[in-house]
C-alpha positions, 0 to 999 in steps of 0.5 A: 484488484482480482480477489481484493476487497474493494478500496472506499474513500471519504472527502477529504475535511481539508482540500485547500491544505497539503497534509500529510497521512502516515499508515502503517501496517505492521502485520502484511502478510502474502506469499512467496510466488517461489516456494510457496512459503509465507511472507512477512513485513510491514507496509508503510504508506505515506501521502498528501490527499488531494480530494479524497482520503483513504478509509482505514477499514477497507484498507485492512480488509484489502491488505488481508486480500494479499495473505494467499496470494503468491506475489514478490515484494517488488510486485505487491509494493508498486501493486499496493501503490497504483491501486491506492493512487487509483482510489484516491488520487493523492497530490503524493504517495509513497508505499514502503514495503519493508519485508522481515528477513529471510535466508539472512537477506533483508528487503525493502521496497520503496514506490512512489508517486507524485501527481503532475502540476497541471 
């Protein structure tokens, strides 16, 4: 997470009940590690906590991290998704990455996590 603000978590009010959080955020921005050319789209995260939940504020200033930084959509999502479930250490997770057309192509990238039953 070089460059990145730091991730900050709160407990979670609710441990013993599976719930489902949904973030999105429609304004990601980064750049492509090619042409050097802006990128757009928006990052949808979606996951049930386990102890600890996700605090908003740090989320928006780790998300600004990536506005400089030459990375491919593949890249940033599955980047985006360990760095969350390292934080956190949620029950499930998913990371949409779902970028704005370029060149007539469109792209989506879904990562995902699933913690193991014990």
């Amino acid at each position: 997470m070089s460059n990145i603000s730091p991730l900050e978590t709160f407990p979670n009010p609710r441990p013993g009940r599976d719930f489902e959080v949904k973030i999105q955020c429609p304004e990601f921005t980064s750049v492509c590690p090619k042409t050097g050319l802006p990128d757009f789209g928006e990052i949808q995260i979606t996951y049930v906590p386990a102890d600890l939940c996700i605090e908003l504020k740090s989320l928006k200033y780790y998300m600004i991290g990536f506005r400089d930084r030459g990375i491919f959509y593949e890249a940033v999502t599955n980047q985006i998704l360990d760095d969350l479930v390292t934080i956190c250490q949620p029950r499930s997770m998913t990371i949409v990455g779902d970028f704005t057309v370029r060149g007539g192509i469109k792209t989506v990238v879904t990562a995902t996590y699933t913690a193991e039953e014990e």
